[in-house]
N, C-alpha and C positions, 0 to 999 in steps of 0.2 A: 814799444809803442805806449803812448801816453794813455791814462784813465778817458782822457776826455775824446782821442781818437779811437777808443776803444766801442765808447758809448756812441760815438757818429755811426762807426760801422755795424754794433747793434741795430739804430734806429732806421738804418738804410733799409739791414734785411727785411726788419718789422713793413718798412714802406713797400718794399718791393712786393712781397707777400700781399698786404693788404690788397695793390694793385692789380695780382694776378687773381685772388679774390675777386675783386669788382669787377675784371674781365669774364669771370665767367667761362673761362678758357682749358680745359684736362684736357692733355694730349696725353698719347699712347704711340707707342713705333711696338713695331715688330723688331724679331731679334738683332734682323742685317740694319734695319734702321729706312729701308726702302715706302712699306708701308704703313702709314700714319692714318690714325684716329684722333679725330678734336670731338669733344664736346662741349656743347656749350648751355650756357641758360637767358635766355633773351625775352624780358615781359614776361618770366611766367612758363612760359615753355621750354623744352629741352629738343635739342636739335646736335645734331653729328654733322662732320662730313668728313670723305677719305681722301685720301690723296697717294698716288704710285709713283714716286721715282720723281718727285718735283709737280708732278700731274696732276689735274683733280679728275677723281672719277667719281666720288658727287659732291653736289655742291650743297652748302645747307637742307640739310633734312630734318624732318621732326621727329621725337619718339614720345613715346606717350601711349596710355589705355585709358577706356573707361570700363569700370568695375562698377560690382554691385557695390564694393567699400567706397565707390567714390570715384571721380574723375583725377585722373592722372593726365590728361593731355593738355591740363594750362593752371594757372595758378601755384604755379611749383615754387619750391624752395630748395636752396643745397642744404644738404643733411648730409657733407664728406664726400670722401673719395677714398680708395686706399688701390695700389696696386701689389701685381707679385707676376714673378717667372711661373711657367706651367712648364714641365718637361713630364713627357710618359710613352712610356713604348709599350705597346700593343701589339697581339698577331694578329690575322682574317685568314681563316682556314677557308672564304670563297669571297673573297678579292679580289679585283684587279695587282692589289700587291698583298703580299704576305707578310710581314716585318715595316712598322712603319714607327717612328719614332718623332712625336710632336711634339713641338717648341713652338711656345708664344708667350706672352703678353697680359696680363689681363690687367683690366681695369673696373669695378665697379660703383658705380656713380649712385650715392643716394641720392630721393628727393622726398617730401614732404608737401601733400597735399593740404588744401584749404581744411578739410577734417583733422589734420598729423597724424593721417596714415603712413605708411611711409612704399614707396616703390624704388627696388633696387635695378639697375641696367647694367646687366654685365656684360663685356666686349674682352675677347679673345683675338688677337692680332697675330699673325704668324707671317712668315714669310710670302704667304702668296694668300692668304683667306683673312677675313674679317666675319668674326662668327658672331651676335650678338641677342642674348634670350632676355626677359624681363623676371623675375620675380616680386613675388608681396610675402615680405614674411607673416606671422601672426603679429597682431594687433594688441595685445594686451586689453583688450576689450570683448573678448568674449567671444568671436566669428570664430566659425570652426571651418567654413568654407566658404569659398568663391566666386564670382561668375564675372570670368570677361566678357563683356556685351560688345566691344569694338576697340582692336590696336587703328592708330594715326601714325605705325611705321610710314614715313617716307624714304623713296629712293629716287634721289631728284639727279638727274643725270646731265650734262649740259647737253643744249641743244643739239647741237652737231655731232650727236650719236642716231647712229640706227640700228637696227634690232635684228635677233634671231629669236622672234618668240609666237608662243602657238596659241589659240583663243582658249577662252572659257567656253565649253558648251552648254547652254540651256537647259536647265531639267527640262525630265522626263520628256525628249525628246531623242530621235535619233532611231534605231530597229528597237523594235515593243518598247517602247519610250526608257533605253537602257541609259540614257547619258546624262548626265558626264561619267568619261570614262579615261579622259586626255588620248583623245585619237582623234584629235586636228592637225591640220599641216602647219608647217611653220614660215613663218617670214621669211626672207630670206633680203638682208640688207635694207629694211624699208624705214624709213626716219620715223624718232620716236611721235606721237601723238596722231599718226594717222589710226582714225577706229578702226577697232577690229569688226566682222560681219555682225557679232551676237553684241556688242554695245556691255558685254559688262565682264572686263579683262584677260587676265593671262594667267594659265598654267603657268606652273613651276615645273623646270630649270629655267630660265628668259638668259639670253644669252646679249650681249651690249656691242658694239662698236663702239667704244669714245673715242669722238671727236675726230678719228680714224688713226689713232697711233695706240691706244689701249684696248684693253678688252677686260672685261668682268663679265661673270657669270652668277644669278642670281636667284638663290635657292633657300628651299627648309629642311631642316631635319629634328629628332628627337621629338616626333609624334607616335605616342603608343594611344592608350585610352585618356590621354591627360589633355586633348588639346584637339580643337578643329584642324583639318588641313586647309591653309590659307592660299589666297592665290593673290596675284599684283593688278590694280584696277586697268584702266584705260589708262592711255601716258596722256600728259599737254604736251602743246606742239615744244613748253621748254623744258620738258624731260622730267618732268615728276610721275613716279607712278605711288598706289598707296596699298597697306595692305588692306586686303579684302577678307570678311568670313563666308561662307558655305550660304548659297541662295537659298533661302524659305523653301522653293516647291523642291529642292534634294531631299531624294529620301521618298517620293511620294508624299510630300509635306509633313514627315513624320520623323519628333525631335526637331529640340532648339538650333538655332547658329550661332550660339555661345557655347562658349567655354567653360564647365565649373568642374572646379576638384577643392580638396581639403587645403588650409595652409598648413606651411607655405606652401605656395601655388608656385611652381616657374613655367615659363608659355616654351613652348617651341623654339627652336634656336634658327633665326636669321642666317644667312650666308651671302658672304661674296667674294667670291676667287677672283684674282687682279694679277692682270700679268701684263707687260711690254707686247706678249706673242702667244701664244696658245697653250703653248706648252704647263703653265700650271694650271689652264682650264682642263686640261685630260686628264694630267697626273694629279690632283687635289686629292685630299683623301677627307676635308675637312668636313663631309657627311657622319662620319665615323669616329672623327678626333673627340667630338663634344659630347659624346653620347657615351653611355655605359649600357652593359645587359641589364634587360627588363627579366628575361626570363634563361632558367639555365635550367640542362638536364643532361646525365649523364650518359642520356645514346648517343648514336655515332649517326650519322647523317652525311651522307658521300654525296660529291658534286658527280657529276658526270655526262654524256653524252646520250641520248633518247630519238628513238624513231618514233613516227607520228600519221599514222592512217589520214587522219580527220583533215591535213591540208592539203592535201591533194586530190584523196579519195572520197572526201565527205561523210555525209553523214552516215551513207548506208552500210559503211566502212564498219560500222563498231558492232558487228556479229563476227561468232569464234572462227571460223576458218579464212578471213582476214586477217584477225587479230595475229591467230598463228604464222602468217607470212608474215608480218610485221618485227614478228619475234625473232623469226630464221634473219630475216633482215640486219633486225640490230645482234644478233650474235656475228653472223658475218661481217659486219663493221665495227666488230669489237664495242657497241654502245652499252652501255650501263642500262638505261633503261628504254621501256616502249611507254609511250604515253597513249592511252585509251578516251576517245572523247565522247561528246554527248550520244544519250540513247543507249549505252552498253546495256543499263540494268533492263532496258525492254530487250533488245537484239542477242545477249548473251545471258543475264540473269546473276544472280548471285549465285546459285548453285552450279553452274558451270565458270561462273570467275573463278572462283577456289581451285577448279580444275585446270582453268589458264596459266592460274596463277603457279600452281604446280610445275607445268612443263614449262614457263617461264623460267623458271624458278633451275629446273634440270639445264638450262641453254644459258644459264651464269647474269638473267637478266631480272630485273624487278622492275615491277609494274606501277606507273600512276595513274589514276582513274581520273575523270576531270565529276564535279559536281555545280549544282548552282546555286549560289548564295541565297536565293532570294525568300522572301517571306512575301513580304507584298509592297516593292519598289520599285519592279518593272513588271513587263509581262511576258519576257523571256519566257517561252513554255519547253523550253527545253529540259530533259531528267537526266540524274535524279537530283528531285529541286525537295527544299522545307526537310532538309539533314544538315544543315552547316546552321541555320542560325536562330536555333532554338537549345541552349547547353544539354540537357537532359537527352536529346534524342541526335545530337552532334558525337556526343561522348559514346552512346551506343552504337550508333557507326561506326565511329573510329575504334572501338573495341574488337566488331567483325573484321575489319580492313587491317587491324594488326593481327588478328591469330589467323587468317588467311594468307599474309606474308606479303600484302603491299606498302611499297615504300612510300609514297607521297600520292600528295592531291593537289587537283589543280582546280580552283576555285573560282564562279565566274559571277559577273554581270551582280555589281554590286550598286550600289544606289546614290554616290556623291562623299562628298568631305567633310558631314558632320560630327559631331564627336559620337555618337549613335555608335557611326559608323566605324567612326578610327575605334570602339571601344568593339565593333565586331570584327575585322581585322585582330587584335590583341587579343579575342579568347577566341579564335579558331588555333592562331600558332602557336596560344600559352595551351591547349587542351592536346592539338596535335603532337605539341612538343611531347606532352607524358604517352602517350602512345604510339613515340617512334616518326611518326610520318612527317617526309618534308613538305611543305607549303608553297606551290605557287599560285599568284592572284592575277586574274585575266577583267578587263571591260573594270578595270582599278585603279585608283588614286595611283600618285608617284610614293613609290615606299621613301620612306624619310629618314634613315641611317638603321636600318631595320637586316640588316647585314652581320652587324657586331647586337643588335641589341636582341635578336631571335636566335637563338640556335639553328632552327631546322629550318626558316625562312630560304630559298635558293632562286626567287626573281617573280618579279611581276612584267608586266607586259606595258600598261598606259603610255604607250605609243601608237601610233600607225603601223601596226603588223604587219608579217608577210603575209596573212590570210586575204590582205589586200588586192596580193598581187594576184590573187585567183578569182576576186571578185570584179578587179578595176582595171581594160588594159589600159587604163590613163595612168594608174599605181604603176603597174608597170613601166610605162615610156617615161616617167619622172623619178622612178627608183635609182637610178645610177646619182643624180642631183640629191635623192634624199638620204642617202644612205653617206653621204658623206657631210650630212648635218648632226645626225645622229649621235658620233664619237663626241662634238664641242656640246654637244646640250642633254639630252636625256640620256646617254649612256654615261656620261663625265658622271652623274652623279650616284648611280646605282646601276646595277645590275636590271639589264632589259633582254626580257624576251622574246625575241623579235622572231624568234624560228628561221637560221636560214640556210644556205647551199639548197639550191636548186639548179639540176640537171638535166630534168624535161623542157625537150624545143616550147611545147605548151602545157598548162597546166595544166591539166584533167587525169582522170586515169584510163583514157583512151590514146591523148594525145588526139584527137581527132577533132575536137574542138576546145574552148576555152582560151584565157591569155596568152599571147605569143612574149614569152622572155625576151629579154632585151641586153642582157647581161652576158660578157663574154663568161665560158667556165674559168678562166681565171678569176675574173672578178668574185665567181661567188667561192671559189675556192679562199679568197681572200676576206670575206665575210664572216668564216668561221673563225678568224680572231679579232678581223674590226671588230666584229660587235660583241660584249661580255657579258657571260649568264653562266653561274657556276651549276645549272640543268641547262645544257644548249638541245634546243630539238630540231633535228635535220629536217629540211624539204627534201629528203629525197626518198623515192618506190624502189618495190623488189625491180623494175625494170631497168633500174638502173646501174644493176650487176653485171647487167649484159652489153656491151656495145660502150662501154665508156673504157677510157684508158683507166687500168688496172692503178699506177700513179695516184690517179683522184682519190681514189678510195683508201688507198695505201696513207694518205695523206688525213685521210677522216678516222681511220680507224685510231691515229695516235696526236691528235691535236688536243692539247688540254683544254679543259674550260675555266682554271681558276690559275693565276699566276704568282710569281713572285715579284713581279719589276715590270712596270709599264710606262713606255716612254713616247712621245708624239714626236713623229720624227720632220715630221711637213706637212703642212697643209693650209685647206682656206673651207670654211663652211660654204658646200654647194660648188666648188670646183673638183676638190683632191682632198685625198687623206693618205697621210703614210703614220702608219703606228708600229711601233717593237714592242713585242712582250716575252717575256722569260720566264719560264717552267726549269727550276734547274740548273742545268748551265747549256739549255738550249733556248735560242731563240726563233723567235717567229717574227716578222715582218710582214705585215697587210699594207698593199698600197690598191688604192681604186681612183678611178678619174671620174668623175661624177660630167663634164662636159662632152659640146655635140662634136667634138674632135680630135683628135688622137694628142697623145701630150707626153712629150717626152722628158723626162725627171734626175736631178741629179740626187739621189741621197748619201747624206753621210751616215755609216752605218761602222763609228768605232770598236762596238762590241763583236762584228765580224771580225774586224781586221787580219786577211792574209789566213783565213781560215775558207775550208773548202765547204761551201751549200749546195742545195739544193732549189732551185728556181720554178715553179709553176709560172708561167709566163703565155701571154697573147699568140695564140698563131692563127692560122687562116680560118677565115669567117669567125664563128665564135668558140672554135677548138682552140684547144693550150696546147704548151710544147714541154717539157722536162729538159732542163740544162740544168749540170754539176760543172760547178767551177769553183777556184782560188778567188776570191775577192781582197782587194785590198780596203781602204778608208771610206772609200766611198763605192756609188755601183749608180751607174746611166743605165736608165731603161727607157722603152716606151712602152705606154699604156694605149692600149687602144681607146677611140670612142667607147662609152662605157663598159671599155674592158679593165684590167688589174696583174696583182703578179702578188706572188705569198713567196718568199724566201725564207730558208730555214738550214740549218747546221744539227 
């Protein structure tokens, strides 16, 4: 080749180059090359969009913050790119899976504000998720810290998506002005930009239809004390939502809705899982991939199964010779622990817990106490209240609560998503942590990848629980429809305590009044692996030893609650759910029909194949039947009107 076609083909690249410069244009693929990242810079501003399998799932968005350093969401400049491969395998000792091994993408994208600050946007692409956090390094001028006052995340969707997503509740509203606490119902298929009731957006997970051939799901995580929990505003009718901070009156109007930490500062990591079909909406794990431990400690901290007085039998429930039925109960069903709720320290006392906790203790079971957060952010008068969120007198607790020998606390009715907040959240489970006890949080933000980043962390609640169903027989006659929203949206992303299997025709502890169930016992036999909480606590009473088939029980005494392999085997938000999961080299299978009429289902179920199970399945009225059989590749069943079937080997 000649000098002088040597220097044309130089001058071409130079051109080409410059050109992709003045576009403006960094793309990113995922490994398989299905999921793509653009970003761009247009006037000033910095804008994304994704695309699946040729597809778009959004369309131009903005990114951008305003800081105390200065506005980031216009006036921008590129200041580079650089990318690189991510590979890392990790375990989850209480997971949906146990061994998970990530692979992506990243790209971080400088820019350069009007000041020449500089803000970094990092994007993580993987096969099924698009994770994306901002960072501000230091400044070379002297800032030692921070304060985001407002991200201009957009997530611009096309029109002709509709939603599975659940409102914002209004501070200090709702019982003793407890809310927000993400215990609204959810959409169910409604196109994007119709208002929600409360006029100011949407909890996180938000779950997408695009356009009706894709699906995305659209979440936070890597919130400890460094960052507000964010939520997604109101949509337009053509699919943008934006992100939002924490409402002024959260909190009882106490604490900022900003963000500040030391630099570099990085915010919260963005999420969105993108799939053709559901299936990497359940299996995701990318709550977990992006985040590392905040805090570590050398105890041991067991998942396991718990009886639970307070949802059936209420409040009057939490004096000792209950408590003790509760115990005999969960020894006979082989549960790990009893969960004790409000009023113990008046009904029972500290000096006789020691003593529960004792014979507890003799029957192979440990005890969690529940408490209440509050200081002065609602008016929850429930006890024992003002021991979680004062450190000096939090830590003296949990000193009695460890040399007494209980395992965990369940912590409630907390005040909203300011950083206040996320930073009380962080020192209950970093304090908990050194003295042993595991942590769950009830009337609670959605935990944000707080699975791998806490130790002793084992579930929160911020959903529509099943104390619902004892309060609402409308909870009820609509639980079969909601419990199969649940797996694609708030369980996909964490572990949810939803409390369930319930046995009683009616809730009470008479049975003589209260909500009438609506659920066959299959269904809820099937409940206890649809929904995942590595602490699951049963709805069921000592009456329930009596007069049921022996099977059911049989069935609860050895159901795990944390797995190795979770796979969505069928489904549709608010019809069906069929999910497998694997403890081992056993499997479980939950299928439920959420519709008002019987529905008969073909599942492929390869990991059985030609292998002999076990069936809990529909029989007359809302009794089950016990079939063992050979299955081959597949297995037809019917599910009743919101009845179900649990298969297992």
């Amino acid at each position: 080749m000649s000098k002088r076609m040597l220097l044309c083909l130089f001058m071409s690249v130079i051109a080409g180059n410059e050109a992709f410069s003045q576009k403006n244009d960094v793309p990113v693929k995922s490994p398989d090359s299905q999921l793509s990242v653009n970003v761009q810079l247009r006037e000033g501003k910095a804008y994304y969009t994704v695309r699946y399998a040729g597809r778009p799932i959004l369309e131009s968005s903005q990114l951008g913050l305003v800081s105390s350093l200065g506005d980031f969401s216009q006036q921008l400049q590129w200041a580079g790119n650089r990318k690189k491969s991510v590979q890392e395998q990790y375990s989850l000792d209480r997971g949906k899976v146990s061994k998970v091994n990530y692979r992506a993408n990243e790209l971080v994208c400088a820019f350069t504000n009007a000041a020449k600050d500089t803000l970094e946007v990092l994007f993580r692409v993987s096969n099924r998720d698009v994770a994306f956090s901002y960072r501000i390094p230091q400044n070379g001028k002297g800032a030692v810290a921070c304060t985001i006052e407002k991200e201009v995340t957009g997530f611009d969707f096309p029109a002709a998506t509709t939603t599975f997503i659940t409102q914002q509740a209004l501070p200090m509203t709702g019982w003793k002005r407890s809310k927000p606490s993400y215990e609204e119902p959810y959409s169910i298929e409604e196109a994007v930009g119709v208002p929600s009731q409360n006029k100011v957006g949407y909890t996180f997970p938000a779950l997408f239809h695009v356009a009706g051939k894709s699906w995305a799901l659209v979440s936070e995580t890597g919130v400890a004390d460094n960052y507000v929990g964010s939520r997604l505003s109101e949509g337009t009718t053509d699919g943008l939502y934006t992100i939002q901070f924490p409402q002024p009156g959260e909190n009882n109007g106490q604490g900022p809705v900003t963000a500040t930490a030391t630099l570099p500062f990085q915010t919260s990591w963005k999420t969105i899982t993108v799939g053709n079909d559901l299936r990497p909406i359940v299996e995701s794990t990318v709550a977990t991939d992006v985040v590392k431990p905040v805090v570590t400690s050398e105890k041991i901290f067991t998942p396991g199964r718990a009886t639970w007085s307070w949802i059936i039998w209420q409040d009057s429930s939490a004096n000792y010779n209950d408590q003790v039925a509760y115990i005999d109960l969960a020894a006979n069903l082989k549960a790990e622990y009893v969960l004790i709720d409000v009023l113990w320290d008046q009904l029972i006392g500290k000096e006789r817990m020691a003593e529960l906790a004792r014979y507890a203790a003799s029957k192979g079971v440990g005890l969690i106490l529940w408490y209440n957060s509050n200081g002065q952010w609602n008016d929850a008068p429930y006890t024992p209240k003002d021991r979680m969120n004062e450190r000096s007198v939090r830590r003296e607790e949990m000193a009695w609560l460890q040399k007494i020998g209980i395992k965990g606390l369940k912590v409630d009715f907390f005040g909203g998503d300011k950083q206040v907040t996320m930073q009380l959240y962080h020192d209950i489970l970093e304090d908990a942590a050194a003295f042993g006890l595991m942590i769950n949080f009830h009337g609670a933000t959605l935990p944000r990848g707080w699975e791998r980043m806490y130790p002793n962390w084992v579930s929160s609640e911020a959903v529509l629980a099943s104390e619902n169903l004892v309060f609402q027989q409308s909870f009820c006659d609509n639980y079969p429809q909601t419990a199969t929203i649940y797996p694609f949206t708030r369980n996909a992303v964490a572990p949810m305590d939803f409390a369930p299997v319930f046995l009683n025709k009616r809730l009470s502890r008479t049975q003589q009044h209260g909500s009438f169930r609506r659920t066959t016992d299959a269904f809820e036999m099937a409940t206890a692996v649809l929904f995942f909480s590595p602490v699951q606590h049963w709805g069921l009473t000592p009456d329930n030893l009596q007069g049921e088939p022996e099977y059911l029980l049989d069935f609860i005494r050895q159901v795990p609650t944390t797995w190795d392999e979770t796979k969505l085997i069928d489904g549709y938000p608010g019809k069906y759910c069929v999910i497998a999961r694997r403890k081992g080299t056993k499997w479980y299978v939950a299928a439920v029909n959420g519709e008002l009429q019987d529905k008969t289902i073909t599942i492929a179920l390869p990991m059985l194949a030609n292998k002999a199970v076990s069936i809990i399945r529909d029989g007359e009225g809302s009794s089950s039947v016990l079939e063992r059989q050979k299955i081959g590749t597949t297995l037809t069943i019917t599910l009743k009107k919101a009845g179900g079937a649990v298969i297992f080997n």
